[in-house]
PAZAPA-4460 file (N, C-alpha, C; in steps of 0.05 Angstrom, whole numbers, plus 32768, in hexadecimal, padded with zeros to 4 digits):
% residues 153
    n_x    n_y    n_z   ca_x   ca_y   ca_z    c_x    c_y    c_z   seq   type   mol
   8943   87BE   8687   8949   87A2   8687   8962   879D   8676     1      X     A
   8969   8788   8678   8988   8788   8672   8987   877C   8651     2      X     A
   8994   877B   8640   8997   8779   8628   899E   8758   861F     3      X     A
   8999   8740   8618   89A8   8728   861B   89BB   8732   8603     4      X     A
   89B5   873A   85F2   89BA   873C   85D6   89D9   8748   85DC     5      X     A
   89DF   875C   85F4   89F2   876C   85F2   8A07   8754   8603     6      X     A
   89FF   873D   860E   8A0A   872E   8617   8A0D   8711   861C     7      X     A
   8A27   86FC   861D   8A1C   86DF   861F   8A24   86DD   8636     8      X     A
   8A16   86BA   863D   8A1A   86AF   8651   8A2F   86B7   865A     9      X     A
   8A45   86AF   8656   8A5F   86AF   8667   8A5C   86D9   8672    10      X     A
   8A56   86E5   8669   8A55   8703   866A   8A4C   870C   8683    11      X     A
   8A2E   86F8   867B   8A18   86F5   8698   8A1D   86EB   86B0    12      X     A
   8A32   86D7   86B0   8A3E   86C5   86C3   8A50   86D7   86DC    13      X     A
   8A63   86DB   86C1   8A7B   86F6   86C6   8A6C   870B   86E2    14      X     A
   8A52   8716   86D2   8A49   872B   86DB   8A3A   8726   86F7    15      X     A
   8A37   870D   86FB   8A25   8701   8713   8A38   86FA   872D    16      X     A
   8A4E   86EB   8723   8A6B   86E7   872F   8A77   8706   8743    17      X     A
   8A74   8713   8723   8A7F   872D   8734   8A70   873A   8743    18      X     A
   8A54   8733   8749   8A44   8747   875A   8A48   8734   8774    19      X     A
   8A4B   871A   877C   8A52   8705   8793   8A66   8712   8796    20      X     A
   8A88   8711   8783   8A9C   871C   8794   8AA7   8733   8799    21      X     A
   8A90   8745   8794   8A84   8765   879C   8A7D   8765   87B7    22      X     A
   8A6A   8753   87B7   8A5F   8756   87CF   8A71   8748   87EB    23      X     A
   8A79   8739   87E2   8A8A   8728   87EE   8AAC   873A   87FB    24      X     A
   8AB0   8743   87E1   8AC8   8755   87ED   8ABF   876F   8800    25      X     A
   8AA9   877B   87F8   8AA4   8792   8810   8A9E   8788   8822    26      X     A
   8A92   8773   882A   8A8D   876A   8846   8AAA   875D   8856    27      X     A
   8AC2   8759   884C   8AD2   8756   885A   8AE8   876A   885B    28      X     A
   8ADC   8789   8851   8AEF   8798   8858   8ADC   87B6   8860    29      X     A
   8AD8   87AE   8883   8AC8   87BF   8891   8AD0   87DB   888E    30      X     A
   8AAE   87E5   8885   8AB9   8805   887E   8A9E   880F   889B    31      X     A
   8AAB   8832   88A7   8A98   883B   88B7   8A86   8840   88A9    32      X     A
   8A7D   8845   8891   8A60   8857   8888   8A62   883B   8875    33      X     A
   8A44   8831   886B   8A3F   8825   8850   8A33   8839   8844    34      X     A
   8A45   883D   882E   8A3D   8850   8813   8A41   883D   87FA    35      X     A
   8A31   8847   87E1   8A35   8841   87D1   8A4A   8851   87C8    36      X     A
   8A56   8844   87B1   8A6E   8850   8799   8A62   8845   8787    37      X     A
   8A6D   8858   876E   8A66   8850   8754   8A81   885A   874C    38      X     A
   8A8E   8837   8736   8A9E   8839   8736   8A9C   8838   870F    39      X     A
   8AAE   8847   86FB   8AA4   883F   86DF   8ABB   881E   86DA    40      X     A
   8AAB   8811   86CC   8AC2   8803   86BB   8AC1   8803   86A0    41      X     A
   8ADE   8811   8699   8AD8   8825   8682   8AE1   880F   866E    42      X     A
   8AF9   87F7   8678   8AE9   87E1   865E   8AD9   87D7   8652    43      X     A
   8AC0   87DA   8661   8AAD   87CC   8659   8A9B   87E9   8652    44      X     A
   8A9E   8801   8658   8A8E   8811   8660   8A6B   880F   866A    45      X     A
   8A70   8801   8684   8A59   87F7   868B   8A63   8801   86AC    46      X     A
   8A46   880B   86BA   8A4B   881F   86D9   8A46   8801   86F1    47      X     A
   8A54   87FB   86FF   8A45   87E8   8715   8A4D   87F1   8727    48      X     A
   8A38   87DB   8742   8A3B   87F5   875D   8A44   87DF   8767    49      X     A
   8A4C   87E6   877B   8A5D   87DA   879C   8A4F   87DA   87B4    50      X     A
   8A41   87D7   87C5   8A40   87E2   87E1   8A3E   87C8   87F1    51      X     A
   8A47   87CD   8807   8A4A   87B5   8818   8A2F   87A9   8825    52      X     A
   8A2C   878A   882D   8A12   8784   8838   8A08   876C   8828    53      X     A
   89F6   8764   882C   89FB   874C   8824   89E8   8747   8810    54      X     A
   89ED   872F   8805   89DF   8727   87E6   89C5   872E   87E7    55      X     A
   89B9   8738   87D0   899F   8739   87D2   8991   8738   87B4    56      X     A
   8978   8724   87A9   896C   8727   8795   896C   8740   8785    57      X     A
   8964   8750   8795   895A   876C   878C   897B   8777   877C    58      X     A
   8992   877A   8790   89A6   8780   8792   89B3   8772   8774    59      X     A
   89B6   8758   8775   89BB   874C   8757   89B1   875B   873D    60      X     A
   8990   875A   873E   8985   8762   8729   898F   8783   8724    61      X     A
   898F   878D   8736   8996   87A7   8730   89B8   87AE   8727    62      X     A
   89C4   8799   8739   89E4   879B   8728   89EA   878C   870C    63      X     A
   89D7   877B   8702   89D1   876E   86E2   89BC   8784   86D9    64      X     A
   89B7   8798   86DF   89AC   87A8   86CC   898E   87A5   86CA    65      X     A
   897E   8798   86D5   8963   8797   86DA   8957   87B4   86E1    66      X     A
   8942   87BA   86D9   8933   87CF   86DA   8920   87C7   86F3    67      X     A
   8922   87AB   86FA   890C   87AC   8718   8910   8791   871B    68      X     A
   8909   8786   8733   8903   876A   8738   88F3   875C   872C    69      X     A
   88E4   8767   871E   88C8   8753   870D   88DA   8753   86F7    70      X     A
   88E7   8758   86EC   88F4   8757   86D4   890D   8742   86D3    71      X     A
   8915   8745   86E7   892A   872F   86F4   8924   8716   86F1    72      X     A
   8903   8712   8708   88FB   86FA   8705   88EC   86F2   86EA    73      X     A
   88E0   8701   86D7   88DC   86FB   86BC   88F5   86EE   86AC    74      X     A
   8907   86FD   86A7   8922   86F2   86A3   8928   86D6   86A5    75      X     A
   8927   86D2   86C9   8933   86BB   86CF   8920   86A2   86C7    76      X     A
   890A   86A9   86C4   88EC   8695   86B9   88F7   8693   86A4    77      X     A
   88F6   86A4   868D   88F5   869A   8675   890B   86AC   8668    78      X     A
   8920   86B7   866C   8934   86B6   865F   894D   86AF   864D    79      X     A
   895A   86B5   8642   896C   86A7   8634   8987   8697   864A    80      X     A
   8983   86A6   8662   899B   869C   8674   8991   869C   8689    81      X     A
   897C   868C   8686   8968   8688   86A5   8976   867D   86BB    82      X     A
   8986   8663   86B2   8994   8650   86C2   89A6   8662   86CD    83      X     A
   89B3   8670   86C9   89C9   8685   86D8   89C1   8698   86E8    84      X     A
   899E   86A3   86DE   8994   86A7   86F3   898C   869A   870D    85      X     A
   8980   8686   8702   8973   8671   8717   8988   8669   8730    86      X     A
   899F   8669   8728   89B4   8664   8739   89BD   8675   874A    87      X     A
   89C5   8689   8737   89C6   86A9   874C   89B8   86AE   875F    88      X     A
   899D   86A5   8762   8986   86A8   8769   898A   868E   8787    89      X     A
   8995   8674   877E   8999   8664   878F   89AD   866B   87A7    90      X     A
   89C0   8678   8796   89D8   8688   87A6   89CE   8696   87C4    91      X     A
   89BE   86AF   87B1   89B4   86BB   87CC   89A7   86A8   87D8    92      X     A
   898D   8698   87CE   8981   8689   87E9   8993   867B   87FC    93      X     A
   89AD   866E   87F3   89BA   8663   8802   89C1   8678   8817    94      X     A
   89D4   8689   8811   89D9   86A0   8824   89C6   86A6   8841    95      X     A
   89A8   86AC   8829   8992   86B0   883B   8996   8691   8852    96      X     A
   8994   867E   8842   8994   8665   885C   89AB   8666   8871    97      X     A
   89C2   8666   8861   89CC   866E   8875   89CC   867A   8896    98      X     A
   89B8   8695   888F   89B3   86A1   889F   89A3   8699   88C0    99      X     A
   899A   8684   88AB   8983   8675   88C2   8991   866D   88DB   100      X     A
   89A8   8663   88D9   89BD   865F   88F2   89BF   866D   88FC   101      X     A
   89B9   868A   88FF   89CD   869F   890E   89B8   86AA   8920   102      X     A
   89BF   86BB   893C   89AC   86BF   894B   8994   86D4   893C   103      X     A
   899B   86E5   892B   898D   86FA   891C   8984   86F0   88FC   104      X     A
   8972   86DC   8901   896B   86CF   88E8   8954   86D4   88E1   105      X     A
   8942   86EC   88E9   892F   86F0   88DE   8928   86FE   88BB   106      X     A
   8930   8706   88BB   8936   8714   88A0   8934   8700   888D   107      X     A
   8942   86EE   8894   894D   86DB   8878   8936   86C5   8881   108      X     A
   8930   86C1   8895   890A   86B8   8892   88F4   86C8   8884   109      X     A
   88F8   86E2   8881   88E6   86EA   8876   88EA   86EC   885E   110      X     A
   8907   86ED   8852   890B   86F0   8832   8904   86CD   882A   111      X     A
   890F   86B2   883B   8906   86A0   8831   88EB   8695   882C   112      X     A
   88D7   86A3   8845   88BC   86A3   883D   88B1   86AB   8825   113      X     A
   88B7   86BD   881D   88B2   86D5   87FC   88BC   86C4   87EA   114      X     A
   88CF   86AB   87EC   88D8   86A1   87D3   88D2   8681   87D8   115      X     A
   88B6   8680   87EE   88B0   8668   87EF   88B4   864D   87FC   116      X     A
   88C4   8661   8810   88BE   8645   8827   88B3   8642   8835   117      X     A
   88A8   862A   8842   8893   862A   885F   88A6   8622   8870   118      X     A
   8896   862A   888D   8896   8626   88A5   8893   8603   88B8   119      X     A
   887F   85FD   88A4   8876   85E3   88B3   887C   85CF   88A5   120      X     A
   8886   85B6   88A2   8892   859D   889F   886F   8594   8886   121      X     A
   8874   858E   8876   8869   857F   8866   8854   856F   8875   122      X     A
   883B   856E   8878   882E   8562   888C   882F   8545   8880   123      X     A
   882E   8544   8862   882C   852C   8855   883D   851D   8860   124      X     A
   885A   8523   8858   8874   8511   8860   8875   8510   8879   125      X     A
   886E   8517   888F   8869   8514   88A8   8859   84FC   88B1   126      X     A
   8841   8500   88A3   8831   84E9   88A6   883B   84D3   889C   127      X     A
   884D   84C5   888B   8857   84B5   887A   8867   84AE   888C   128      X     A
   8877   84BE   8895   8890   84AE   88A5   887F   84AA   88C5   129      X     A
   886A   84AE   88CF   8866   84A1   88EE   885B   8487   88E0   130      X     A
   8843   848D   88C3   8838   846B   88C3   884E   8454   88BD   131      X     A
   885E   8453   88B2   8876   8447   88B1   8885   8442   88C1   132      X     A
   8885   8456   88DA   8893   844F   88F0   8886   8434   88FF   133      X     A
   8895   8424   890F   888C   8409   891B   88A1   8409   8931   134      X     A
   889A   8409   894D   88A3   8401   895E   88A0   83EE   896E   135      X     A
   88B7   83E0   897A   88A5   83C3   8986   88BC   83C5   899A   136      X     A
   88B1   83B6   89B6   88C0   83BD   89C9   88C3   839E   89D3   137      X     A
   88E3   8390   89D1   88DF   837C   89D8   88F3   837A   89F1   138      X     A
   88E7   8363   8A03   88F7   836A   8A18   88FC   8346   8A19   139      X     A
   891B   834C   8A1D   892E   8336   8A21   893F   8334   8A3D   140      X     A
   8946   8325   8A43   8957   831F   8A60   894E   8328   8A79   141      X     A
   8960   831E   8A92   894C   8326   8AA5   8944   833E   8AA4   142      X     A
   892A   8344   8AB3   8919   835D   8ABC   8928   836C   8AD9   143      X     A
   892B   837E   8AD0   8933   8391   8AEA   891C   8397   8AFB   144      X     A
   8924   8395   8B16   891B   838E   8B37   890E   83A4   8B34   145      X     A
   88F1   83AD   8B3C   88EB   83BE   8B45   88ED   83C4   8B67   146      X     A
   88F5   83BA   8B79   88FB   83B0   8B8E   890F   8397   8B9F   147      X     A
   8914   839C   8BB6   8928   838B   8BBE   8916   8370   8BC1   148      X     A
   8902   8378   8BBD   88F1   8358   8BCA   88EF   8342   8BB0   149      X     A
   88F3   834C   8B92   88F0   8344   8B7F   8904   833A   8B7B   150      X     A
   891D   8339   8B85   893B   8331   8B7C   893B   8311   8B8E   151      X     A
   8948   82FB   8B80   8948   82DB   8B85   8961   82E4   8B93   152      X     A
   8964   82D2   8BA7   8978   82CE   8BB2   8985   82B0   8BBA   153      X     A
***
């Protein structure tokens, strides 16, 4: 699990930024094989990875140094920089929604299911907006002919 102590906010920010425009730059520069690289950055002397494909929870926590996804989401519960998680976290769901548009949107139905969304419309708010609904049908000016025999001449 990752250290807060060894790092601040802005550090954590930095580090979340750069895993979006990680991910973001390999996907616009098509390679034949997806491999990982490990690349050092010997300023910081700290190892992060690269591979192309798209955002993923798991993928975050593991490029911020998480030892597992449960640790991630402990973190983001009750951490010192929850809110940066919580957002990161919104990031990908957006992504994930995103996806919902596209003809191959299953996936990102099933990752949004796992983080809590339903399928079916609120039955409550449903019910709320038909009792409220009121329609009234008023009929003004002449009536259209159902026949030629009905028309004054």
């Amino acid at each position: 699990m990752i250290n807060s102590a060894a790092f601040d906010a802005a550090d954590l920010a930095d580090r979340i930024e750069a895993y979006f425009n990680n991910i973001e730059e390999e996907n616009q520069t098509p390679k034949k094989t997806p491999s990982k690289q490990k690349n050092e950055d010997t300023a910081n002397n700290q190892t992060t990875l690269s591979w192309p494909g798209p955002v993923t929870l798991s993928g975050l926590a593991y490029y911020l140094g998480f030892d597992g996804k449960e640790a991630f989401i402990d973190y983001e519960q009750n951490g010192a920089y929850a809110r940066l998680l919580r957002r990161a976290r919104l990031r990908i769901e957006t992504a994930y929604e995103k996806k919902l548009h596209s003809q191959s949107s299953s996936g990102a139905i099933f990752a949004l299911k796992s983080w809590g969304w339903h399928e079916k419309a609120d039955e409550k708010a449903v019910d709320m907006v038909f009792k409220t609904l009121k329609v009234e049908v008023v009929e003004t000016g002449t009536l259209i002919a159902a026949s030629e025999k009905d028309v004054d001449t």
